[in-house]
C-alpha positions as CSV (number, residue, x, y, z in Angstrom):
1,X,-5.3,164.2,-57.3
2,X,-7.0,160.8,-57.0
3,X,-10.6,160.6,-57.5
4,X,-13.0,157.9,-56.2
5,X,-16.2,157.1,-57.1
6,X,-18.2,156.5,-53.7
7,X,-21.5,158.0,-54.1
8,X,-23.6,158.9,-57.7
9,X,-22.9,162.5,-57.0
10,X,-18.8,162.2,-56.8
11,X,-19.2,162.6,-60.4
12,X,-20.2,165.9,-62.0
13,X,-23.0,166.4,-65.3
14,X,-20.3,167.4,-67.2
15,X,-18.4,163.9,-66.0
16,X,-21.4,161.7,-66.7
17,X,-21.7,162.8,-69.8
18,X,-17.7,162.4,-71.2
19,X,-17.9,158.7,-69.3
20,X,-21.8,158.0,-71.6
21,X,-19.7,159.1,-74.3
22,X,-17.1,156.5,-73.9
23,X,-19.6,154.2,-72.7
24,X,-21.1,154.4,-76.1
25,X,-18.0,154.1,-78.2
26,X,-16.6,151.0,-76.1
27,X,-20.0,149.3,-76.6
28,X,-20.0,149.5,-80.6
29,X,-16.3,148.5,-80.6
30,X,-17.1,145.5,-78.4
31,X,-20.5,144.5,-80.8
32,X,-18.1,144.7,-83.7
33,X,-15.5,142.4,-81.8
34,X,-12.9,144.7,-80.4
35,X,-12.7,143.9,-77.1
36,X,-9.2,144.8,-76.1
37,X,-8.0,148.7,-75.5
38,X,-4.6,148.8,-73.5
39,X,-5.1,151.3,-71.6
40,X,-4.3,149.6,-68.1
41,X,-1.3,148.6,-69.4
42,X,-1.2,145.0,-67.7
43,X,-1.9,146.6,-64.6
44,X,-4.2,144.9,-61.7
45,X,-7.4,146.2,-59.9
46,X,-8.8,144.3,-57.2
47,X,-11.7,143.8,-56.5
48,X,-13.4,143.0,-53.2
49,X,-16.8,141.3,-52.3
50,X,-18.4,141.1,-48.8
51,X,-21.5,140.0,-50.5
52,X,-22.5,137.7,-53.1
53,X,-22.4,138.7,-56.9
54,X,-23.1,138.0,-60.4
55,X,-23.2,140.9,-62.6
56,X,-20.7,143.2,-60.6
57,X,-18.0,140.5,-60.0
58,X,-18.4,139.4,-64.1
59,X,-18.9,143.0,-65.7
60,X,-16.2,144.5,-63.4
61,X,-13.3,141.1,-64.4
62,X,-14.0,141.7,-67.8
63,X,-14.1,145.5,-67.7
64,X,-10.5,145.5,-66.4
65,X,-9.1,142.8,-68.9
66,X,-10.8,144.0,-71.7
67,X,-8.5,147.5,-70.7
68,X,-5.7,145.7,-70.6
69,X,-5.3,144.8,-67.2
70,X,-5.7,142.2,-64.5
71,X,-8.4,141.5,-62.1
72,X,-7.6,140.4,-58.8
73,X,-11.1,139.0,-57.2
74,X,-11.0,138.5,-53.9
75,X,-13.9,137.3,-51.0
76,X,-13.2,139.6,-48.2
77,X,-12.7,136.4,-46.2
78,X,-9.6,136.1,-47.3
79,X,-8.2,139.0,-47.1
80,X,-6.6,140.8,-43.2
81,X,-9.7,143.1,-42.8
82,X,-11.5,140.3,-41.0
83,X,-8.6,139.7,-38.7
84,X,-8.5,143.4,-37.9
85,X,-6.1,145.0,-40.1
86,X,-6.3,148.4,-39.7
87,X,-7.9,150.4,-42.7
88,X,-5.1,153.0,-43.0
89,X,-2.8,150.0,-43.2
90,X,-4.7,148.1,-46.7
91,X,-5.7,151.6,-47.9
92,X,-1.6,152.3,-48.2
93,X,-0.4,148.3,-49.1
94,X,-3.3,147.9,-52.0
95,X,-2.0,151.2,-53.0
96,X,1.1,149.9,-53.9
97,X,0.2,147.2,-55.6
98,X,-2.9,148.1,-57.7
99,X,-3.9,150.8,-60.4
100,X,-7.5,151.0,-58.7
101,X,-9.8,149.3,-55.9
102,X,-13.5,147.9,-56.4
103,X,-15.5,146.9,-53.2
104,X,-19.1,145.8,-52.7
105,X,-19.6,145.9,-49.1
106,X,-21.9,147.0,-46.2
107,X,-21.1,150.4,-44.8
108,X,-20.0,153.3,-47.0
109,X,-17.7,154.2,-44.3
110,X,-15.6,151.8,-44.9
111,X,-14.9,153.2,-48.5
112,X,-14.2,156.3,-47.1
113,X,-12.3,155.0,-44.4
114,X,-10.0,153.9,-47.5
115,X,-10.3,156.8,-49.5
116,X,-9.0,158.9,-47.1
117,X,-5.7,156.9,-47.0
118,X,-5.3,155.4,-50.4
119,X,-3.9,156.7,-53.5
120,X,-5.7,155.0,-56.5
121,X,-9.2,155.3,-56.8
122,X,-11.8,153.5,-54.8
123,X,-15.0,152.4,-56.4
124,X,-18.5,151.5,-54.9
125,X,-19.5,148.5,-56.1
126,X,-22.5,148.0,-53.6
127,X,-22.8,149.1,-50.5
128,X,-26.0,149.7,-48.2
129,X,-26.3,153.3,-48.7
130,X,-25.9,153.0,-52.6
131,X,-25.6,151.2,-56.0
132,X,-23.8,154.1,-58.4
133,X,-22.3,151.7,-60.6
134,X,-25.4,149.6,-61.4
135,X,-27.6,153.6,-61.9
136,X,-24.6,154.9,-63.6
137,X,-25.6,151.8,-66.1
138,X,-29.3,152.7,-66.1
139,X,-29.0,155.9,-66.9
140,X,-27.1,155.1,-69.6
141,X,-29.9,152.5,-71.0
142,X,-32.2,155.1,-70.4
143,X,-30.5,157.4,-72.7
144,X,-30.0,154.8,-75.3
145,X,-33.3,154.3,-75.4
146,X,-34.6,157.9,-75.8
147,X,-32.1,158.0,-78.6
148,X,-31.5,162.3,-78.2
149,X,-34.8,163.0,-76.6
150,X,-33.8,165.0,-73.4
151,X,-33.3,163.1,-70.0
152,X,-34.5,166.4,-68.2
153,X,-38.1,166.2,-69.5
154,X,-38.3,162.5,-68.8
155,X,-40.3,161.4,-65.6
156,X,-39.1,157.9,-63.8
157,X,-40.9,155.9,-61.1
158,X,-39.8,154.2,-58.4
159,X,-42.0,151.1,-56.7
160,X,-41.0,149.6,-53.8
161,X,-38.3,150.0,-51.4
162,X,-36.4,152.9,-50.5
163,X,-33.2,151.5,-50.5
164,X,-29.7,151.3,-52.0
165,X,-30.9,152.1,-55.4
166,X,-33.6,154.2,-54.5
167,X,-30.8,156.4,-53.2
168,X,-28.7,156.6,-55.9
169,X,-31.5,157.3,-58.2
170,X,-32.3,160.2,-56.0
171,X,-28.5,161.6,-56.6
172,X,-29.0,160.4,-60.3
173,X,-32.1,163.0,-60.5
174,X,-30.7,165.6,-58.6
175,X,-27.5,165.2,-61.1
176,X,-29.5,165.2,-64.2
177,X,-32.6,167.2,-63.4
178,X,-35.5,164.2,-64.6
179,X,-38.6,164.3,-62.7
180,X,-38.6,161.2,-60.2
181,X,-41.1,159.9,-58.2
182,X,-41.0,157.5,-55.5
183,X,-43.7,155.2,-54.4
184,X,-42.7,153.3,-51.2
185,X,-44.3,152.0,-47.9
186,X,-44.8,153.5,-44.8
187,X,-41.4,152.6,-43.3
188,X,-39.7,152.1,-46.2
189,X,-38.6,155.4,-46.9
190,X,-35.2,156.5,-48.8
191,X,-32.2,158.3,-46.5
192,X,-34.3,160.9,-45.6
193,X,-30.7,163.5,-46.2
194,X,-30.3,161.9,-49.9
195,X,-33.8,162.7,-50.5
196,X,-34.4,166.4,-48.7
197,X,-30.5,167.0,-50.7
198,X,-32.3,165.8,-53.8
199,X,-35.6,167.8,-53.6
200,X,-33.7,171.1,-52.5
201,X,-32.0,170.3,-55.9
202,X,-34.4,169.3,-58.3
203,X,-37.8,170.3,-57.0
204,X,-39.6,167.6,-59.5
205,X,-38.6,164.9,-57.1
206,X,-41.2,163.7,-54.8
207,X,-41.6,160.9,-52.4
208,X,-45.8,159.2,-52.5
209,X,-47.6,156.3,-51.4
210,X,-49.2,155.2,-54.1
211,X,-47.9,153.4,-57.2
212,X,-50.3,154.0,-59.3
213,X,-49.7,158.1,-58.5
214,X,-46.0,157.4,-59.2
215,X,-46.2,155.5,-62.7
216,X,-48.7,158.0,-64.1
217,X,-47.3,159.2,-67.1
218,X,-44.0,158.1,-66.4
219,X,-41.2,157.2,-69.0
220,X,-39.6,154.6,-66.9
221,X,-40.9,152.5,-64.1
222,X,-38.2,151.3,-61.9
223,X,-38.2,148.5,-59.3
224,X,-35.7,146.2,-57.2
225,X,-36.5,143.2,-54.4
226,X,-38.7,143.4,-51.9
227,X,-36.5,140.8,-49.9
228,X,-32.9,141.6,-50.6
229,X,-29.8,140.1,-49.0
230,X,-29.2,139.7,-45.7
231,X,-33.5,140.2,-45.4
232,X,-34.5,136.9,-45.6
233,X,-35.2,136.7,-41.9
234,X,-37.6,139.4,-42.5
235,X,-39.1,137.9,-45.7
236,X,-42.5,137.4,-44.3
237,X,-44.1,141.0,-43.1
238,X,-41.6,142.5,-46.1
239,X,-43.5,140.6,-48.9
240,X,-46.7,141.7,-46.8
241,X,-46.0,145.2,-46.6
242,X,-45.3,145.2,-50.0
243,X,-48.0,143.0,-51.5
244,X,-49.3,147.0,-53.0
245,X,-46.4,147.7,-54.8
246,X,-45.8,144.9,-57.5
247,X,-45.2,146.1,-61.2
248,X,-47.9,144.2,-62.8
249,X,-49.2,145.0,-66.6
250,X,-52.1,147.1,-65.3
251,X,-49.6,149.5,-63.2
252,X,-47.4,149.8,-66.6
253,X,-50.8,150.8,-68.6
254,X,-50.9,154.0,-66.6
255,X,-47.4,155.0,-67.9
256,X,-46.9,157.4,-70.7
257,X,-46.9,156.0,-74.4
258,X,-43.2,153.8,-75.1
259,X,-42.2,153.8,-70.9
260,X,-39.5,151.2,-70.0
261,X,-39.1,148.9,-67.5
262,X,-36.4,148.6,-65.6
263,X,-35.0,146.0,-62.9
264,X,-31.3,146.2,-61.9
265,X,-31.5,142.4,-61.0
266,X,-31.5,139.6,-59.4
267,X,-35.1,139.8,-59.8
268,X,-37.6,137.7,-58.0
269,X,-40.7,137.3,-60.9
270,X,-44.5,137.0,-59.1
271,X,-42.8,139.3,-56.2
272,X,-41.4,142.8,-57.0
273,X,-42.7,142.7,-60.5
274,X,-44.8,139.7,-62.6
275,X,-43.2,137.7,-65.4
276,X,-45.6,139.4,-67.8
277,X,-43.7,142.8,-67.0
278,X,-40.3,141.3,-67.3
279,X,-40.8,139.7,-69.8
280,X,-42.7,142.2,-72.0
281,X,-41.4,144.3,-74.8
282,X,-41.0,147.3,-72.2
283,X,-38.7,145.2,-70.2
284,X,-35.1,146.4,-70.5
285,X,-33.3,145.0,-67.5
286,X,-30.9,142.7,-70.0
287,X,-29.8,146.2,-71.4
288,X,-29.2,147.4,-67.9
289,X,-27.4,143.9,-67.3
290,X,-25.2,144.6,-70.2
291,X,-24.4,148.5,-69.8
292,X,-22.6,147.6,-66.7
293,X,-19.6,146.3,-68.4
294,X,-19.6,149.0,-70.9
295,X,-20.5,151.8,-68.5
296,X,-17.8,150.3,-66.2
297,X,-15.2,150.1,-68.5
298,X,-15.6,154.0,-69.4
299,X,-15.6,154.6,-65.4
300,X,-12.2,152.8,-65.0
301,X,-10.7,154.6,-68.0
302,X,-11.6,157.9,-66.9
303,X,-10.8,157.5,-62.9
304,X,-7.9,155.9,-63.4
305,X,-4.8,157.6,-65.6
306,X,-2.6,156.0,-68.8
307,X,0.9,154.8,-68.3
């Protein structure tokens, strides 16, 4: 049966944890300079963009070559969805051409619109709803960092808005049971389902106002842009309602002794977070960076079968 990897919580604990296992392997083979596993066999994966990208549209070209297989980027632009091509139609034609489909894209439903008809898996690589891919990666660098210490007695913070990623780090809580506590502003609030599905789960979630209530004594503070894309028209009162929630060194003092910081990028320094923060010894947002090829490269292998 296919699998597809649409939301954070299409993957199981026990799933997470084979893929982090991988995820570490492939990275020291890659440090010692074996980048090449064959495992796709020369096959292709495409991969589609609505939006603009750096790290996804890098991480996820070299993920599949370095398994052996062969990207096929495409802008959506390009392609017969903007000309109205049904969905059941691609879903069923990519299908026969490709080992596995990566999209990052607007509306979730169209993932599952494709899902439902294709048969190799379909990956979220962005869409409004949720990041898995790029908190898949975090939690990863998280765990690297606490180097055995148990994820489920860790606390993270979230500052700012209660978007995409705030989301997926509610599914990522709910998955692996570490306390999380979200700071954002009136209006701002995460899909208020993901988060009621994620409290009923994991009672040591909790959505506040205050930063400074939600870094206390956390482990990790996490943060993303205030103005994000398709926002900029709405820069002005965003960066106002916001003007409480930057990371600054005095909002990492109240975390617990050691706490990371944590950006999934682009970042915007003197907005969402200062310079001092990102560029402090705290700062781990090049790890993240990083951990999404690896991480990647374990999803692919494990959603999509050897020859």
């Amino acid at each position: 049966m296919t699998k597809h990897y649409i939301t954070f919580r299409d993957l199981s604990l026990d799933e997470y944890n084979h893929i982090f296992s991988r995820t570490k392997k492939l990275k020291a083979e890659r440090h010692r300079g074996q980048y090449l596993r064959p495992h796709l066999g020369g096959r292709s994966v495409g991969l589609i963009f609505s939006k603009p990208s750096t790290r996804t549209r890098v991480s996820f070209n070299c993920a599949v070559s370095e398994l052996g297989g062969m990207p096929i980027a495409m802008n959506v632009s390009e392609t017969q969805f903007v000309r109205g091509e049904p969905i059941s139609h691609s879903a069923r034609v990519f299908s026969r051409y490709l080992a596995g489909l990566v999209i990052r894209t607007y509306h979730e439903s169209e993932l599952r619109g494709l899902a439902q008809y294709a048969t190799i898996p379909i990956v979220n690589a962005l869409t409004n709803e949720q990041h898995p891919c790029q908190v898949m990666a975090d939690v990863f660098t998280f765990l690297e960092i606490l180097d055995g210490k148990p994820l489920e007695n860790q606390q993270v913070a979230w500052v700012g808005d209660g978007h995409n990623m705030a989301n997926t780090w509610l599914e990522a809580a709910a998955v692996f049971g570490f306390g999380l506590k979200l700071a954002c502003p009136e209006g701002y609030d995460p899909d208020p389902v993901i988060l009621k599905n994620a409290i009923n789960d994991n009672p040591k979630v909790k959505l506040i106002r205050s930063p400074a209530e939600a870094v206390a004594g956390a482990n990790a503070v996490n943060t993303d842009c205030f103005v994000s894309m398709d926002q900029e028209a709405e820069a002005k009162k965003r960066l106002a309602d916001f003007k409480d929630y930057q990371v600054t060194s005095e909002i990492m003092a109240k975390t617990a002794p050691g706490a990371i910081f944590m950006h999934c990028l682009p970042a915007h320094p003197g907005e969402e977070a200062t310079d001092e923060v990102m560029e402090s010894p705290a700062s781990v947002i090049f790890d993240q960076a990083e951990n999404r090829l690896h991480a990647q490269k374990a999803l692919l292998e494990y959603l999509i079968p050897p020859l």
